[in-house]
C-alpha positions as a printed Julia matrix, in Angstrom:
302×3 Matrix{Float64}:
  -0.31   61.58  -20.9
  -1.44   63.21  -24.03
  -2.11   66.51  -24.32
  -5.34   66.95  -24.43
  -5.76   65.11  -21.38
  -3.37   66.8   -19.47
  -5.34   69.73  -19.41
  -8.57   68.42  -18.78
  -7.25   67.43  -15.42
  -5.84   70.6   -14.36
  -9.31   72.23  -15.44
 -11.09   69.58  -12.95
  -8.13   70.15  -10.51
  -9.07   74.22  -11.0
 -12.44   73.01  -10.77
 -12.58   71.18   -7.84
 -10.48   73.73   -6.1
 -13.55   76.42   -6.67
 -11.47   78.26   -9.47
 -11.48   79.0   -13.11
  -9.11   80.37  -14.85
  -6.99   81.78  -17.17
  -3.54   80.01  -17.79
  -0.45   80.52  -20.53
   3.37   79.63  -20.08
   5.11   81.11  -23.06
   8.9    79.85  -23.52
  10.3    83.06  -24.54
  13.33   81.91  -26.98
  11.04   79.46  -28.64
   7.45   80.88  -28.73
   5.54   77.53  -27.38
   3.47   77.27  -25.05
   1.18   76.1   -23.2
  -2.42   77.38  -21.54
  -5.69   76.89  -19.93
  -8.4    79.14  -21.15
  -5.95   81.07  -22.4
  -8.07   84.1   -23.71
 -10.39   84.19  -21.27
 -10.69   88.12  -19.89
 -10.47   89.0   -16.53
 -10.41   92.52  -14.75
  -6.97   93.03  -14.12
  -7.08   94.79  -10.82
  -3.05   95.89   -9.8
  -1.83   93.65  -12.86
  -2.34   96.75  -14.58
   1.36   98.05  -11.81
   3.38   96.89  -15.26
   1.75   99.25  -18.0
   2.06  101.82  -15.78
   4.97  101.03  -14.8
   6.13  100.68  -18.18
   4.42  103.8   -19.56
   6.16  106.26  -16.96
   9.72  104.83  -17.65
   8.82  105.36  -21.31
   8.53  108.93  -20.89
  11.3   109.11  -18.39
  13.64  107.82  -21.3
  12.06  110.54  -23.68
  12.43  113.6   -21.35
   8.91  113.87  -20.92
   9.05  113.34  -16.88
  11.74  113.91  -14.2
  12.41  110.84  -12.49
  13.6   112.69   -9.38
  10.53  115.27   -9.75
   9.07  115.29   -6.3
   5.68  114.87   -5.66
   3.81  115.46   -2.42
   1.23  113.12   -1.17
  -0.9   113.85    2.59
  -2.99  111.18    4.01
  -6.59  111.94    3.81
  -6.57  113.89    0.57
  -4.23  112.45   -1.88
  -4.1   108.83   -0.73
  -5.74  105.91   -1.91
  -6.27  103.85    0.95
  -4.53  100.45    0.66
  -2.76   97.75    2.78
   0.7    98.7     2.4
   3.13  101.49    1.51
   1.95  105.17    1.36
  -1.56  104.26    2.01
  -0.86  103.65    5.45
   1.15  106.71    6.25
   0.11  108.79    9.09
   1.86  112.28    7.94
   2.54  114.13    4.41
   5.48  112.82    2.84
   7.5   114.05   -0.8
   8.4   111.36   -3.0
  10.26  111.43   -6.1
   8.76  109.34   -9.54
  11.02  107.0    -9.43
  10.54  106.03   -5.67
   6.88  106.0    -6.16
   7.74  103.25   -8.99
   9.64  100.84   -6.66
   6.3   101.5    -4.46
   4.05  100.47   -6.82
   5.84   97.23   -8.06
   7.63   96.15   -5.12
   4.5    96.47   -2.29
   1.54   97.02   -4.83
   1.21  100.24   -3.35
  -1.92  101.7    -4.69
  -1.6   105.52   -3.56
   2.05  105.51   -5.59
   0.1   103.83   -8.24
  -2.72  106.36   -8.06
   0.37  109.24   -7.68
   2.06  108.02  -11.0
  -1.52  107.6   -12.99
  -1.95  111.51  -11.86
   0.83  112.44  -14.1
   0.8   109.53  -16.57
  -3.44  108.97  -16.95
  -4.99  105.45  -18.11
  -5.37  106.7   -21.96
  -1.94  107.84  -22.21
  -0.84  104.08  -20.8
  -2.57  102.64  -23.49
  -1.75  104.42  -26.17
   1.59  103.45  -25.11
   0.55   99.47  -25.39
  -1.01  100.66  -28.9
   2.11  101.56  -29.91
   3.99   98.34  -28.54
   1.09   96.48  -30.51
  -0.48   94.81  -27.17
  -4.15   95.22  -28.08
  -5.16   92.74  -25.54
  -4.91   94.5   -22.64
  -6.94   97.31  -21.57
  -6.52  100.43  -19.17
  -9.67  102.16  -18.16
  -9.24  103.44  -14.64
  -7.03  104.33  -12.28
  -6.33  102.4    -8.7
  -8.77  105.08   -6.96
 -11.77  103.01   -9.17
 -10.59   99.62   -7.86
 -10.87  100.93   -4.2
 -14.43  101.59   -4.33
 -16.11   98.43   -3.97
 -18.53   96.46   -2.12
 -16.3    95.52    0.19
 -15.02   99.13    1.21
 -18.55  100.11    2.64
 -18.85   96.54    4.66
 -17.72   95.96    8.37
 -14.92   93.35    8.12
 -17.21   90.63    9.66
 -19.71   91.25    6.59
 -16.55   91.2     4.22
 -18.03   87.74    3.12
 -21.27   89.48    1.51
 -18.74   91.09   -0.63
 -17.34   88.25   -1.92
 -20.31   86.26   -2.27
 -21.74   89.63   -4.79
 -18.8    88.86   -6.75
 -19.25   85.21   -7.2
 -23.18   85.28   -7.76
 -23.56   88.36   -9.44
 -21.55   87.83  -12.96
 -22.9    87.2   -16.72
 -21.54   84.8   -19.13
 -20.04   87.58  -21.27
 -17.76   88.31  -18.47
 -19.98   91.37  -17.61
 -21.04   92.2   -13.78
 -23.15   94.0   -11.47
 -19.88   95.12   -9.52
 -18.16   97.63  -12.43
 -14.31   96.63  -10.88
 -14.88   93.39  -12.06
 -17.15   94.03  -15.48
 -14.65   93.27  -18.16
 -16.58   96.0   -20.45
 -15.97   98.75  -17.46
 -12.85   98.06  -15.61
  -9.36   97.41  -16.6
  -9.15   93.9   -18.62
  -7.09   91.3   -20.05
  -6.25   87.72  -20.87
  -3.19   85.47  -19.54
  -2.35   85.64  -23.27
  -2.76   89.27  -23.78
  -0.37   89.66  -20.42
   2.3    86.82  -21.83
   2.45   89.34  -24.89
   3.5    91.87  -22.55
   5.99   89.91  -20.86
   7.12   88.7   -24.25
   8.03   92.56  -25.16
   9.48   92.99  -21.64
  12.08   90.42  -22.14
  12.42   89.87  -25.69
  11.94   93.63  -26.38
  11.16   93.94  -30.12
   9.59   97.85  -30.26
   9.8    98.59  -26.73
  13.07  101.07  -25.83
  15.59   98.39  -24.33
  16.35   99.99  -21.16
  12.9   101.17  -20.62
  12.1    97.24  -20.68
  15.33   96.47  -18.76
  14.4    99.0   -15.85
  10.57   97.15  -15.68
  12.15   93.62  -15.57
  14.35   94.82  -12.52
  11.02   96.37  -10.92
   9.43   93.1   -10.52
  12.6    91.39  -10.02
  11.84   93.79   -6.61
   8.24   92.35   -6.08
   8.05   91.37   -2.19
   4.56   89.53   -2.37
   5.83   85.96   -3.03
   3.11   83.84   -1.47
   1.14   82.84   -4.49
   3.36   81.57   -7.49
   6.86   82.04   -5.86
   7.0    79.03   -4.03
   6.56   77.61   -7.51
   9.37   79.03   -9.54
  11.69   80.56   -7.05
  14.81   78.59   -6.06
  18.74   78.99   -5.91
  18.87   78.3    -9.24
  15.79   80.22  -10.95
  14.54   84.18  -11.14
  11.05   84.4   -10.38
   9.65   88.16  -11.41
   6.73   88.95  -11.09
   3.58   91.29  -10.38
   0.52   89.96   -8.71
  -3.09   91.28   -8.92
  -6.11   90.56   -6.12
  -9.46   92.03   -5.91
 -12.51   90.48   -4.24
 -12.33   87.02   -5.71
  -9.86   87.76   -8.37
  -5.95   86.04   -7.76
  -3.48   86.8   -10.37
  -0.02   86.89  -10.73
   2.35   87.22  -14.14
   5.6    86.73  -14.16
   8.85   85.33  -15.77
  11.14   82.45  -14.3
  14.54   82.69  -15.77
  16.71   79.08  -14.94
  20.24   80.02  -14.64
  20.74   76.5   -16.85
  19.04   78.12  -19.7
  15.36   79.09  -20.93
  12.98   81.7   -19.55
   9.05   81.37  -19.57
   6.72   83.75  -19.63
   3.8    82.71  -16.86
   0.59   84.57  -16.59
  -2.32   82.99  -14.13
  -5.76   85.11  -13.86
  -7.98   82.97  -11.47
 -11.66   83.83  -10.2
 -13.23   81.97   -6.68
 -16.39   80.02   -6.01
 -15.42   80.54   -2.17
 -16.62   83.24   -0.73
 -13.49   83.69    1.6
 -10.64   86.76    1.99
  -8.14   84.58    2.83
  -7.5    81.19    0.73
  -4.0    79.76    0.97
  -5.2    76.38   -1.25
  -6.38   79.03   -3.92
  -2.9    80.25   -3.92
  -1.36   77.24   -3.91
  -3.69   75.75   -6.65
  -2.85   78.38   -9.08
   0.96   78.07   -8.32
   0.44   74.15   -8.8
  -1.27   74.41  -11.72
   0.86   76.81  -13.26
   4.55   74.96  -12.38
   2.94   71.55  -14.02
   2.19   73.64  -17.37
   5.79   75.25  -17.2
   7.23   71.7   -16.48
   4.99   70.29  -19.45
   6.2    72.99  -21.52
   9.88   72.62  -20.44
  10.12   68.61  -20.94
   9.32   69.24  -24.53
  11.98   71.52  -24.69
  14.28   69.18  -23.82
């Protein structure tokens, strides 16, 4: 099947499935690749983990931060609430930097997140991607901003009317009504602009080698595996990755690494037309879509 083709049946596929997207698989020794919509911007929601993430090592390797410097966080008053990690403990707890790290990549804890963004704020992340030359991506707000939304002031069986304001209430210049998901207002980027970042990760270029090394083995850690894991993980391939959800936003970046040789750089931002929390097919959609481009990608390599 020719190119051109190919892709016009994973849009319909993406289509059909009540997504659109934005798609790139990057091979990282090479520099092909392959993508849907590939610089279409999205609000980033917790994709945003790796900057951070990145940002705080940075200064851990300059001596600007002590990674065992303990910072205390009570319920109530410091936490962001969340579905996992910190944001669901019941009493005050002291946790070092580098804990709150694993926290943040491994679980997508947002009150670590919000913890480490307290000493290392948005601007100061993305001057650090300025530096690194990833002008793609953008870091406005902290994970306190993302929590704020529709949703949060609904009664979980009116968590639909959330969902259905996000899918309605959009412009075509990627603007909307909800600021979390207005690419002009919240945090933004493109699969491309996020394979760049991957690119400097694992291929580091100007980034500090064991400041990237340090970030690859943070989402090595990443425990949420249900969207593009099932994909690229096996016995015989590394899946890391970092995964992003808000409203009707699914994303997930990541790298596969086959232990026969080649790595690719995978980055999948995805938007619903169902207005449902829960949609297994919309994981497994993106997942599908994204191992066919990898395999298209891969075949050529060989």
């Amino acid at each position: 099947m020719r190119e051109e083709a190919f892709l016009r049946r994973l849009r319909e596929e993406l289509d059909e499935g009540g997504l659109r997207g934005s798609f790139l698989v990057r091979d990282l020794d090479s520099g092909e690749e392959i993508g849907i919509e590939p610089d279409l911007e999205f609000s980033t929601a917790s994709l945003v983990k790796v900057p951070l993430a990145t940002a705080v090592l940075e200064r851990v390797r300059r001596g600007e931060l002590d990674p065992a410097r303990q910072v205390l966080l009570t319920p109530g008053v410091d936490v962001v609430p969340g579905p996992t990690g910190i944001s669901r403990f019941r009493h005050p707890a002291s946790i070092a930097v580098e804990d709150l790290l694993y926290l943040s990549m491994a679980v997508s804890d947002n009150a670590a997140s919000e913890a480490l963004f307290a000493l290392t704020p948005p601007a100061e992340v993305a001057g650090l991607l300025k530096e690194l030359g990833l002008d793609g991506i953008t870091i406005r707000n902290t994970l306190r901003h993302l929590r704020d939304t529709p949703e949060a002031h609904l009664a979980p069986a009116d968590a639909h009317l959330a969902q259905r304001l996000a899918i309605e209430a959009g412009t075509e210049g990627r603007g909307h009504s909800v600021p979390q998901l207005d690419v002009t207002r919240a945090s933004a980027g493109s699969a491309r602009a996020y394979a760049d970042l991957l690119q400097e990760l694992w291929r580091p270029q100007t980034l500090d080698a064991g400041t990237a090394e340090r970030v690859r083995g943070l989402m090595a850690a990443n425990t949420l595996r249900q969207r593009l894991a099932p994909d690229f993980a096996s016995d015989a391939a590394r899946w890391s990755s970092k995964t992003g959800t808000l409203l009707n936003l699914r994303h997930e970046i990541g790298v596969v690494e086959h232990d026969g040789g080649g790595a690719y750089a995978v980055a999948a931002l995805t938007e619903s037309r169902v207005a449902a929390i829960v949609q297994p097919e919309a994981e497994a959609l993106m997942g599908a879509v994204a191992r066919r481009l990898r395999d298209r990608l891969r075949a050529a390599r060989v």
